[in-house]
N, C-alpha and C positions, 0 to 999 in steps of 0.2 A: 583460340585459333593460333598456330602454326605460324608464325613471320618466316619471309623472305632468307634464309639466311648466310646464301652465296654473297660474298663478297664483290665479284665482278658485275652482278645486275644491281644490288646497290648502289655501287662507285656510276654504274649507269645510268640507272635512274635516278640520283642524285643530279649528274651533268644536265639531264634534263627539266629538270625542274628548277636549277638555276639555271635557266640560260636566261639572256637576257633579251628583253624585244624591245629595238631601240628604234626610236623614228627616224624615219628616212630623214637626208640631210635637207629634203626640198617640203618636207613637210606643212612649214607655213605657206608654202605657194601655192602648194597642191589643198589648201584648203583643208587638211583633216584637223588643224588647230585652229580653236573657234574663239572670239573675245570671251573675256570672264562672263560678260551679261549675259554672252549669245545662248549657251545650254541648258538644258533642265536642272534645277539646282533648287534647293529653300530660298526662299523667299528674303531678299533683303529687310525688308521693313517688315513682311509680314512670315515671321519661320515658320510658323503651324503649315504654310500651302508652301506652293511652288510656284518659280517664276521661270518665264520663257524670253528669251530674247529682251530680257531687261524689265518685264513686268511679271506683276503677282496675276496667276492665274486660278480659276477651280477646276477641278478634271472632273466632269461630266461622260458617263460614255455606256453603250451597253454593246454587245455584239452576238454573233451567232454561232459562232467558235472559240474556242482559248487557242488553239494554234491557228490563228489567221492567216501566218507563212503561208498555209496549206492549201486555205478555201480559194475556191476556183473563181468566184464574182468576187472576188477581191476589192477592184477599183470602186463596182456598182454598191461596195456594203458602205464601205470609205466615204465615199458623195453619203447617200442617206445617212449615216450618223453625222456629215459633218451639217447637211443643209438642216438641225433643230440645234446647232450649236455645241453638240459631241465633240470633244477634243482628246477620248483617252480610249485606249485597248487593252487587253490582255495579250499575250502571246506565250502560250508555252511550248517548248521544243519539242514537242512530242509528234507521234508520230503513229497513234495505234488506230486514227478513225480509217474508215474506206478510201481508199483515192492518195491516203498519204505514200510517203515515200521516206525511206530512212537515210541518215546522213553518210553512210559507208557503201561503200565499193560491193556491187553483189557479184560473185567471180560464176564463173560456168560451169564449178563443178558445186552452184547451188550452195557454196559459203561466202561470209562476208570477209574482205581484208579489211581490217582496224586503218593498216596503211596507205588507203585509197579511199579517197572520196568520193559521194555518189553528189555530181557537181549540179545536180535539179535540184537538191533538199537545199544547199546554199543558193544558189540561184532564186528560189522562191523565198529566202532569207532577205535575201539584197533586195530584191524586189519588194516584198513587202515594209522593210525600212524605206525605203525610198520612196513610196507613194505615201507610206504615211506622214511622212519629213516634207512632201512637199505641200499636205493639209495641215500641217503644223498641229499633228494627232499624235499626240503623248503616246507611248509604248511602255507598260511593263511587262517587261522581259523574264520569263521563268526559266533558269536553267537548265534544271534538272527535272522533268518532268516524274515525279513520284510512280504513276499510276500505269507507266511502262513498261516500270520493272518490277512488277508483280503478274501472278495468275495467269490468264493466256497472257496478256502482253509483252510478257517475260519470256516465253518460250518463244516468238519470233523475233526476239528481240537481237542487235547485233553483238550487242555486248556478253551475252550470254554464250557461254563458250563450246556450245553442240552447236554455234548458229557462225562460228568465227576459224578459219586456220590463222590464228595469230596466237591462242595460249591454248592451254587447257583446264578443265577442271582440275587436276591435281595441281596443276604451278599456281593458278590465285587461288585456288581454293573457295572458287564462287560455285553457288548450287545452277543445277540446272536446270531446274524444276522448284518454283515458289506457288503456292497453293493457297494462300493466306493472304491475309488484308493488309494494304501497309503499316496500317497500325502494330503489328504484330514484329516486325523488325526484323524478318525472316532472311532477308536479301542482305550479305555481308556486302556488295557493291557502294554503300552510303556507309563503310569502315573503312574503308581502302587509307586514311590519309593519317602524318605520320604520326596525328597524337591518337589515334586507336592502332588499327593492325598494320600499319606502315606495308600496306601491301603493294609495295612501290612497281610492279610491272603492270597490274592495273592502273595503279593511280596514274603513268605517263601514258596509257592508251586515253584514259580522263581529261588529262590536261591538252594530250593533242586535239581532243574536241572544244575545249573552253578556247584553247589557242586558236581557233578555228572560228568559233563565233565572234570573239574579240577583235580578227582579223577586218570582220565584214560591220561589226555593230558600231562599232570606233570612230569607223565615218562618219556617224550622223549624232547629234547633239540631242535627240529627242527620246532618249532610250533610261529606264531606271530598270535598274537589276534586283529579282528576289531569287534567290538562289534554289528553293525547292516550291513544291506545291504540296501543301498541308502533312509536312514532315513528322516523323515521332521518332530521327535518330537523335544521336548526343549532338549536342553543339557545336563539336569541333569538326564535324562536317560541315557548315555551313559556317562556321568560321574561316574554315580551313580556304573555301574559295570565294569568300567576299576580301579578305586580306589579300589573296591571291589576285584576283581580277584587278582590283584597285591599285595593286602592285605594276602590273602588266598596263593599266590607262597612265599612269603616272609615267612609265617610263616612255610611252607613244606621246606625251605630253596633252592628255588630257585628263579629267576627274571624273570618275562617277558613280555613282548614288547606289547605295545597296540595300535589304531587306532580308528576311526569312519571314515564311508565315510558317505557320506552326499549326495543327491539327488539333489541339483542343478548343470547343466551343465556350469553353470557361473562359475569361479573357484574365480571372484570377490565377488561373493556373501555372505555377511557376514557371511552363518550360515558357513562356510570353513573357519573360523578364530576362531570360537572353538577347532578348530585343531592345525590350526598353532601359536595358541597366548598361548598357554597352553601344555608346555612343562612338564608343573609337573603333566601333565594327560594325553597326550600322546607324546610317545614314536617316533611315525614317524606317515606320512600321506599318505594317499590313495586319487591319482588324478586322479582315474580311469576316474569319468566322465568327465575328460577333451579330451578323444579319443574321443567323441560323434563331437568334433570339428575337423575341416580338415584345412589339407596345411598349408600356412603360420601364419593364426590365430590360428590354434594348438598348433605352435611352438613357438611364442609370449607368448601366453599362459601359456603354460606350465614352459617358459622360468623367466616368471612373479613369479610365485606362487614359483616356484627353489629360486629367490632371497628373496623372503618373509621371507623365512625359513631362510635365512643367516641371512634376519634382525632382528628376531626375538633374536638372542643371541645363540641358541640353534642349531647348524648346525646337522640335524636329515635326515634320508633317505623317499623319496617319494615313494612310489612303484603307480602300474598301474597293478591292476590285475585285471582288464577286460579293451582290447582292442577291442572295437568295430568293424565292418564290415565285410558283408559277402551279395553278391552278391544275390538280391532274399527276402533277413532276413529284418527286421524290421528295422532296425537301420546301418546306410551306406554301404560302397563298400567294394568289397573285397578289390580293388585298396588303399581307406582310411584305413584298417588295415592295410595293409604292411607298407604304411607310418607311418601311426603311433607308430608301434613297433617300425622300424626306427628310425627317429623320436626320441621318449622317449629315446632309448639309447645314441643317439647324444649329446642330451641336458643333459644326466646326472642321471637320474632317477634311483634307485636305481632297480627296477626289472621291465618286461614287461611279460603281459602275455595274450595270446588271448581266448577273451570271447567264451562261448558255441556254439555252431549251437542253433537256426539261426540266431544269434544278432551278432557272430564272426564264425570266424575259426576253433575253435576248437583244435585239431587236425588233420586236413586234410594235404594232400600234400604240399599246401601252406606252411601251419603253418610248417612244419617239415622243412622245404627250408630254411624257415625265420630263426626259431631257429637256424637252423644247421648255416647259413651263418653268423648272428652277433657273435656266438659264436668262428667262423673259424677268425675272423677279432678281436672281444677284447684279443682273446690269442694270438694274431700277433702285440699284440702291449704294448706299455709300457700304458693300457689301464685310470687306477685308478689315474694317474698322469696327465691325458689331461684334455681339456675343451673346451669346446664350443668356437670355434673362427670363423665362418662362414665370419664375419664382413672382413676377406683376401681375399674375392672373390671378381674379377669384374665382370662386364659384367655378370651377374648372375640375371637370372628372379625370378618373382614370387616362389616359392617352387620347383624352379629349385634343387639345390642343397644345404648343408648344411655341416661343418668343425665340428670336433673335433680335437684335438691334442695337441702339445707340441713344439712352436714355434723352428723353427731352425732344429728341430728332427724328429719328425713325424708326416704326417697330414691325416686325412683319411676324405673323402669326397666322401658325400652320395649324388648320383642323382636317384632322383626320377623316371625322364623317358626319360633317356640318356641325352643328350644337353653336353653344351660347356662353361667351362666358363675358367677366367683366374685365377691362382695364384700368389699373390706377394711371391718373393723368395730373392728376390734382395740385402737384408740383410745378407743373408746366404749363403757365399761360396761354392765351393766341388761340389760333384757328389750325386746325391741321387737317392733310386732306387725306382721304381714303378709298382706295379701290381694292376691288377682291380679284383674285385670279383664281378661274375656272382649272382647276390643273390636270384634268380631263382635256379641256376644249382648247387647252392654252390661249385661252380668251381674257381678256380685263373686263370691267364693268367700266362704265361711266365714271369719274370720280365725285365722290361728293363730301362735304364738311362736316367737322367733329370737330366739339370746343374742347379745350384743356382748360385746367384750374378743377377739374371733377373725375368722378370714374363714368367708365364710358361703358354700355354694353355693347357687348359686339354679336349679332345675329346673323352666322351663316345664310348666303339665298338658298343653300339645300343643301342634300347629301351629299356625300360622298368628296372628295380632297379638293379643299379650300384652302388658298392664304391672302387673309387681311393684309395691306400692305398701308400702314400710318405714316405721311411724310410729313412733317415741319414745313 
């Protein structure tokens, strides 16, 4: 591809991409700088999760949008995920459902200005940080929404340059027309920066929009950054504006947290090691598409990519904010969503969250069940302290069941669809007590006694997602 090669719009968009955004002088008063505890950040004692206002948190959450800015019941979605215990969203900036609205200026001769903002799409921005900030509802934030600029989405799109009087197709040398899946890397708009085609008079139309969200997200302490949604460019796009953004909070005097998720289902797949090999460029990782996998290969899985991260040096939290499956939907079962929330929490993962109708849950009945149930079960337990110890089970099938806990103390064990297996105890003296939760009904049982110094059988009351919860 053809680079820029006027000297005058280089020296230009150069000035603009260093400029500097410095914090107001009243900063600390006006409240946009928060104590070190106060913001979303890993976890002091515990780095795998994240901690909020000074504690270790789990992010539980499902919804019924990925741009939630946008959806009209906003506050009513908000209250229901929070009243089962839900504290996390998605949001990506996108903009191609019905009723949305794009972030630029639309002029009346039916083009967009790049230069003018369309102040509803921010406005529904502010708005939606801010009610989620005041349920103390986690936000990850997707920048770039992939799925926009492709195919139709791309032809209404405002960046697209039949759709803009600010450039044209010959000066970036952006197509007009993309037909193709993102996977296919059709759209040179995710080359723009300067370690591919340095196509620096897009890149500062780019930057004036990150400048832009930065502006409005900066304000609030509850926000984590992943830079694309299920990407397949080079990496220095998405290096290019997590270094960037972190650049721009640091100099507003605040920090914060970045990601890429990546679009192969394989979690071995090497572009997923841009993530976890590169800790001084992000922050934590998104293994979202590892829900697209079921049962015991799930667990493996996921269980794989958990130790990656220890080996790396840098023990960082994984989150999972889209869990796949939904009965009917494009992409697996409802029966593979509940597992795999499941699942995720078992193994450690720092947040779980269920994908939109029709590829998940959303928030439907289900979802509200699940939430509410793993939330009734990690505050029932000395949660942040356990680990993954399945390997105690006998007699245990396939994706039968699966251990968390704290030897000797407490063990909670998730069955998938009732069954029977045994636990070694035989180590562990005393009396210990045991209830099951319904995670349908988000119900407990009664509690009742199991001796230690033996193995113990554990008998499901029925079908369908059970966890044993053994307390000391």
């Amino acid at each position: 591809m053809q680079k820029l090669t006027s000297l005058f719009p280089i020296l230009l968009s150069f000035f603009i991409l260093n400029s500097c955004h410095h914090p107001s002088p009243n900063a600390q008063q006006e409240g946009t700088i928060n104590s070190k505890s106060g913001y979303i950040q890993p976890s002091t004692d515990f780095p795998a999760y994240w901690q909020y206002k000074g504690e270790p948190l789990l992010l539980l959450g499902g919804s019924v949008e990925d741009n939630l800015f946008q959806y009209p019941d906003l506050e009513k979605h908000l209250e229901l995920l929070q009243s089962v215990g839900g504290n996390y969203v998605r949001n990506t900036m996108s903009s191609r459902d019905s009723g949305n609205v794009w972030p630029f200026h639309l002029s009346a001769d039916g083009k967009y200005d790049l230069n003018q903002w369309n102040e509803e799409y921010w406005h529904r921005l502010s708005n939606f940080l801010e009610e989620t900030s005041q349920r103390e509802i986690i936000v990850q934030l997707e920048v770039w929404a992939t799925f926009d600029f492709y195919r139709e989405n791309w032809n209404v799109n405002p960046f697209n340059p039949k759709n803009n009087k600010n450039y044209s197709e010959e000066a970036t040398h952006l197509p007009t027309k993309v037909s193709t899946h993102p996977t296919f890397v059709e759209n040179n708009f995710f080359w723009s920066v300067p370690a591919q085609e340095s196509n620096l008079r897009l890149l500062g139309y780019q930057q004036k929009f990150v400048d832009k969200l930065l502006s409005i997200s900066l304000k609030f302490d509850h926000v984590l950054y992943c830079m694309d949604n299920e990407t397949s460019v080079t990496s220095e796009w998405g290096k290019f504006w997590s270094l960037y953004m972190k650049k721009v909070a640091s100099e507003n005097g605040k920090k914060i947290f970045t990601t890429e998720m990546w679009d192969p289902w394989d979690l071995s797949h090497v572009a997923h090691r841009e993530t976890i090999d590169h800790p001084e460029i992000y922050d934590f990782a998104d293994i979202s598409q590892n829900n697209h996998n079921t049962g015991e290969k799930h667990w493996e899985i996921g269980m794989k990519q958990l130790q990656k991260i220890k080996n790396s040096g840098t023990v960082r939290p994984a989150n999972n904010v889209k869990i796949y499956g939904n009965d009917g939907g494009r992409h697996q079962t409802t029966k593979n969503a509940i597992e795999s929330f499941c699942r995720n929490v078992f193994m450690g993962t720092a947040s779980a969250r269920f994908h939109r109708p029709t590829s998940g849950q959303g928030l439907n009945e289900t979802a509200l069940a699940v939430i509410k149930s793993m939330r009734l079960l990690t505050d029932k337990m000395d949660f942040f302290n356990g680990r993954p110890i399945t390997e105690i089970l006998e007699d245990r099938s396939e994706n039968e069941a699966y251990v968390r806990g704290i030897p000797g103390k407490e063990y909670a064990i998730y069955f998938t669809n009732g069954g029977e297996v045994k636990i070694d105890l035989s180590n562990f003296e005393g009396e210990f007590n045991l209830i099951w939760l319904n995670i349908s009904t988000s119900e407990w049982s009664p509690e009742s006694k199991i001796s230690g110094g033996r193995e113990t059988t554990l008998e499901c009351p029925g079908k369908g997602n059970w966890v044993a919860l053994i307390l000391q």
